[in-house]
C-alpha positions in Angstrom: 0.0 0.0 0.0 1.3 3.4 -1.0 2.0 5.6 2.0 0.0 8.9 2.5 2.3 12.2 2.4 1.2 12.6 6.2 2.2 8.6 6.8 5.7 9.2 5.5 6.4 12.2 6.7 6.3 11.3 10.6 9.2 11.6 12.7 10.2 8.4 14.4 14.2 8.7 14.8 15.9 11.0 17.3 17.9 13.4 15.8 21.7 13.4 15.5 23.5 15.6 18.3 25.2 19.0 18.3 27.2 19.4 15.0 29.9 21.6 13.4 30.9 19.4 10.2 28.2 18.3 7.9 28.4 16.8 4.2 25.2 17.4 2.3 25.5 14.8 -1.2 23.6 15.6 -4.1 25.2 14.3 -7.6 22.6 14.3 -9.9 19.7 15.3 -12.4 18.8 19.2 -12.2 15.2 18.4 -10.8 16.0 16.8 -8.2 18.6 18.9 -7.4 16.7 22.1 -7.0 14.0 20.0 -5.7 16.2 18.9 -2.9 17.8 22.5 -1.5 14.3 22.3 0.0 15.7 19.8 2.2 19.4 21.9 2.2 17.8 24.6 3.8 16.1 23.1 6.7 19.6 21.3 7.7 20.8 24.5 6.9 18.3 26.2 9.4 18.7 23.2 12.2 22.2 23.1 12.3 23.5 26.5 13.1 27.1 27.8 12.9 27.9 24.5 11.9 30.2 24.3 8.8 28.4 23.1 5.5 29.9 21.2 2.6 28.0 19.6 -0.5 29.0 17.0 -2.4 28.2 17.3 -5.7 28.8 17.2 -9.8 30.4 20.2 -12.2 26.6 21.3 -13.9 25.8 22.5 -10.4 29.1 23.7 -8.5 28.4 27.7 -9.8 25.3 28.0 -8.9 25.8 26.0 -5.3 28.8 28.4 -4.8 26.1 31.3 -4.9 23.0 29.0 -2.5 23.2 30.0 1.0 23.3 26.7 2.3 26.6 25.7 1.6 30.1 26.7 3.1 31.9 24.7 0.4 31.3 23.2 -2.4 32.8 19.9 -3.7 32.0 19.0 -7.2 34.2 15.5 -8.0 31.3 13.7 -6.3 31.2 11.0 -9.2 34.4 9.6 -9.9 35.3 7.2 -12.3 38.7 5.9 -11.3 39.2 3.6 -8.5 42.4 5.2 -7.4 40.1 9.2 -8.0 36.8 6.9 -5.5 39.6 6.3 -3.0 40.9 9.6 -2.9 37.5 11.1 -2.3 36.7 8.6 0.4 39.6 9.5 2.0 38.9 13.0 1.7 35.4 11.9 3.6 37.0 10.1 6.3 39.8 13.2 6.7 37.1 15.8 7.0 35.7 14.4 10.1 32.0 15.1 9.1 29.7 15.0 12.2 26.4 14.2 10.3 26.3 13.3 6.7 22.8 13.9 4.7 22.7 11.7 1.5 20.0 13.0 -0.9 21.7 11.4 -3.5 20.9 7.8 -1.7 22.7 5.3 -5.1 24.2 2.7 -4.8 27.5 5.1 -5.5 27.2 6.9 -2.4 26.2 3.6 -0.2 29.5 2.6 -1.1 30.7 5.6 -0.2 29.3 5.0 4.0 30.5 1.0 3.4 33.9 2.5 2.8 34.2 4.7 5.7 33.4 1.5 7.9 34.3 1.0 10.8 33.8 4.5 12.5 31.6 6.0 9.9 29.8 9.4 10.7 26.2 9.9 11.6 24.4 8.9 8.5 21.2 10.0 7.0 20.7 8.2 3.8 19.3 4.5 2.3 23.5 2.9 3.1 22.7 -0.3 5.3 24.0 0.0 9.1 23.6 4.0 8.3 22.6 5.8 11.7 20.0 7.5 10.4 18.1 4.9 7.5 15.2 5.9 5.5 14.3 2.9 3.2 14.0 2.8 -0.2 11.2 0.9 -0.7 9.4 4.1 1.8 10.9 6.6 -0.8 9.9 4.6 -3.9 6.0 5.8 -4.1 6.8 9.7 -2.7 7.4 12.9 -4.7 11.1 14.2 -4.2 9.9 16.6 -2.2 8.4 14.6 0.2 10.8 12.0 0.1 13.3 14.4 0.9 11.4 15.9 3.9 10.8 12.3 4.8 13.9 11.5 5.0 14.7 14.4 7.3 11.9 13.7 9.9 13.4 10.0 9.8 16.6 12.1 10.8 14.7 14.4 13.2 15.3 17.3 11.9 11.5 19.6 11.3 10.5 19.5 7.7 7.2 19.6 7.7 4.7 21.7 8.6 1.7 21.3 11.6 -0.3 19.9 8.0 2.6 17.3 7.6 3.1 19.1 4.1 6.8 19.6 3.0 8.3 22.7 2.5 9.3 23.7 -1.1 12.9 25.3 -2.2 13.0 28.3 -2.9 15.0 30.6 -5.2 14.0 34.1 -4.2 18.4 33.8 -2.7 19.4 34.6 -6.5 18.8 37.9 -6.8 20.1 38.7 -3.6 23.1 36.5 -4.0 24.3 37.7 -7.3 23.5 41.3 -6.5 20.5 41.6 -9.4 22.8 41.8 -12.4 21.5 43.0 -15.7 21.9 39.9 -17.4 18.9 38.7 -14.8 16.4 41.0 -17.1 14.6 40.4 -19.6 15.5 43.0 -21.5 19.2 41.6 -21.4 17.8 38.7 -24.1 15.8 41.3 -25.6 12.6 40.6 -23.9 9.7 43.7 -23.9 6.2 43.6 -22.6 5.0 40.4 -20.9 6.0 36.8 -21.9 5.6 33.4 -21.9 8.4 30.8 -21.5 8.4 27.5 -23.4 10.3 24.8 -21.7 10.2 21.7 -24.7 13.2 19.6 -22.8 12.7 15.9 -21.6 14.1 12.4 -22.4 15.0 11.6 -25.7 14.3 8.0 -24.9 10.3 8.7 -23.9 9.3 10.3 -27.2 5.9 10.0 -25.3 7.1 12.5 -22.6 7.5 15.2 -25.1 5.0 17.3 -26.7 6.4 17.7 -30.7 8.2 21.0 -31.7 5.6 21.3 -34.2 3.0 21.9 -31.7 5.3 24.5 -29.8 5.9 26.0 -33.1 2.0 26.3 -33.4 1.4 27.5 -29.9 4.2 30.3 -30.2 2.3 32.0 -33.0 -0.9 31.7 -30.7 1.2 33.1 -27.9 2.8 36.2 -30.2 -1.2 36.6 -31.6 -2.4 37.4 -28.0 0.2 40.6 -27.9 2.9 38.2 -25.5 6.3 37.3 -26.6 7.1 33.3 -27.1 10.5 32.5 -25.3 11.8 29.2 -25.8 14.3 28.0 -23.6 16.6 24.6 -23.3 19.6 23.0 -23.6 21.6 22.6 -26.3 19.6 19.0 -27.1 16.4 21.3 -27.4 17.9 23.0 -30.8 15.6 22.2 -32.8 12.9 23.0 -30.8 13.8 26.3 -30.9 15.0 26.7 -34.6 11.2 25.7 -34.7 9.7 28.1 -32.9 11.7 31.2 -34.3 10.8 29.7 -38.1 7.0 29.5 -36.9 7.1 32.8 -35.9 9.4 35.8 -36.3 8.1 37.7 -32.8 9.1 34.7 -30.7 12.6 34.6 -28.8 15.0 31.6 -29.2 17.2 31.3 -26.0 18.0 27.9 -25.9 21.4 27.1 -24.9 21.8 30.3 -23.9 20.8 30.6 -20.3 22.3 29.4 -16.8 20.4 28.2 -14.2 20.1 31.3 -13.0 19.0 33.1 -15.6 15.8 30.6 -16.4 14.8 31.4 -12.6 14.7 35.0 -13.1 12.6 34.6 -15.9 10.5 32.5 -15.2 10.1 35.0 -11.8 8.5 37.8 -14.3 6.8 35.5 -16.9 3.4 35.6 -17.3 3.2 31.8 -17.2 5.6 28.6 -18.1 4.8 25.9 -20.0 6.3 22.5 -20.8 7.1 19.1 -20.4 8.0 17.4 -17.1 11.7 18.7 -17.4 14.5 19.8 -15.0 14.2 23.9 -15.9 10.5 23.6 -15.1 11.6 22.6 -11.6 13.6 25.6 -11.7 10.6 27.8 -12.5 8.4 26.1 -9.8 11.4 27.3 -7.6 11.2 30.6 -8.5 7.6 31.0 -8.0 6.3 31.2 -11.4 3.2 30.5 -12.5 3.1 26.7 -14.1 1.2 24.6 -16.9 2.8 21.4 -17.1 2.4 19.2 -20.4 2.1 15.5 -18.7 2.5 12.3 -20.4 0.4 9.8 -17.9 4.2 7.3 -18.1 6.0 9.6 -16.2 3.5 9.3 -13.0 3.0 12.7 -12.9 1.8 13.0 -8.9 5.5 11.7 -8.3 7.0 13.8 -10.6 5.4 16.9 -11.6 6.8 20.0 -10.3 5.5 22.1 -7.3 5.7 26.0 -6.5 4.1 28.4 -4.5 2.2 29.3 -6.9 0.8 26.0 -7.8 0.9 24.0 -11.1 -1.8 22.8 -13.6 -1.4 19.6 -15.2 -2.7 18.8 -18.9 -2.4 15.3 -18.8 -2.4 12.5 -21.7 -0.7 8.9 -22.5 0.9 10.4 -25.7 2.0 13.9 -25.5 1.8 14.1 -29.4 -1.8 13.7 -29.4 -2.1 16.9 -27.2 -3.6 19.5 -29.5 -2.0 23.6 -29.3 -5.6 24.5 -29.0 -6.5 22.7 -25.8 -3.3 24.3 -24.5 -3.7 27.3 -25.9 -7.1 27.5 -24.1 -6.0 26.1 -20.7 -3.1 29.4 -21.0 -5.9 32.4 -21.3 -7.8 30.4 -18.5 -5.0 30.9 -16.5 -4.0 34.3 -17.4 -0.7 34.0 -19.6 -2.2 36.7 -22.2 -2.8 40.0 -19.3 -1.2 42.3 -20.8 
């Protein structure tokens, strides 16, 4: 039986003792990721004073540099070489970490904990004999989000609120952090007057997942005919996706491959809505409080996986995202105010 949210999120272990040295990991994929500095914050928030490292991957070292929550940041969390895996353990085991927090929870960083056997730190993670164990088969039916949260009650540390709902992250830091720049603006890309941003990315290897570039091509000129600019955004995989879009229609901007992480969160902060596919930037977006319509193929469970924001998301969902008409989300869009100009 799947747990409720409520169910999974109780506390039942006490939580570690007074700390100064604590190793946050977090390797992979950029929705989890921002999904889980939810999580950073509250052990940011519990353990005060105490000195912060994460463990990480080179995609997200600049823009954890910048995040509040971390002291240092480590980003040679996945090596490849054995002689590089027994450097880093013995980096681990040098630091003298009080508490470690594995959000990561593979069966790389389980290795990791067996490694630092026999006087391994306080561990809050899935690693067998860990201090602090949060199960996988718990975490397997729960949204990041909660899982995350979950796995911090299991650590007893506060992450949830008196409705047992988890706290989301939150990237209202980036402004503040990099001082508001210019090339946060809109106007930077070229961007005037309200806009909508287009978010095609997803897996190449679930077609099914992905609502066709022809469609964004057609809902770009629907955008551009309701007086709102069409911003695309993506990585560079998302190409022709955007070559698409700009062909479609000559009033719509093609950014992709051209923004950093912070740059889709500030604007998706002043867009008038974003749409796309379940992807990592529209976890970003959720982040920064923007307004959501999320293109859901019914495959990618999308209670587990959708995003979530303060300011809520709407799901359009469907088994094949290429049978999802512009029209229906065209209409979904004015319903939900993307065309106030």
């Amino acid at each position: 039986m799947i747990p409720s949210r409520r169910q999974a999120l109780e506390n039942v272990a006490p939580p570690p003792a007074k700390v100064a040295k604590v190793l946050v990991i977090k390797l992979n994929a950029v929705g989890e990721f921002i999904q889980s500095l939810a999580a950073a914050k509250i052990v940011r928030d519990h353990h005060v004073g105490a000195r912060i490292t994460l463990l990480t991957t080179a995609p997200f070292k600049d823009f954890a540099e910048k995040c509040p929550y971390f002291d240092v940041v480590e980003a040679d969390g996945r090596p490849r070489e054995p002689a590089a895996i027994t450097q880093l353990v013995a980096r681990i085991r040098a630091a003298k970490y009080d508490v470690v927090y594995d959000f990561e929870t593979s069966g790389r960083t389980n290795r990791y904990f067996l490694a630092l056997r026999p006087w391994p730190p306080l561990w809050s993670g899935t690693a067998q004999g860990c201090s602090h164990p949060y199960g996988q088969e718990e975490r397997a039916a729960l949204h990041p989000i909660d899982r995350y949260a979950a796995q911090l009650q299991h650590a007893g540390l506060p992450a949830v609120d008196a409705f047992g709902e988890a706290q989301l992250p939150d990237l209202t830091w980036i402004r503040r952090a990099l001082r508001d720049p210019p090339r946060l603006d809109p106007a930077y890309f070229g961007i005037k007057g309200p806009y909508v941003l287009m978010m095609p990315g997803g897996s190449p290897e679930h077609l099914e997942r992905r609502w066709p570039e022809k469609s964004y091509a057609e809902l770009a000129k629907r955008i551009a005919a309701n007086g709102v600019t069409p911003v695309v955004i993506g990585a560079v995989d998302e190409k022709d996706v955007g070559l698409a879009v700009a062909a479609a229609e000559p009033k719509a901007k093609n950014l992709v491959s051209r923004t950093d992480f912070f740059q889709i969160a500030a604007l998706s902060e002043r867009a008038t809505l974003v749409v796309g596919n379940v992807t990592g930037p529209m976890h970003i977006a959720a982040a920064a409080g923007a307004p959501l319509l999320v293109l859901a193929a019914r495959t990618n469970d999308p209670d587990r996986n959708a995003p979530r924001g303060r300011r809520g998301a709407v799901l359009i969902n469907a088994d094949h995202l290429g049978d999802l008409p512009a029209l229906e989300v065209d209409r979904a869009m004015k319903n939900l105010g993307a065309y106030r100009t």
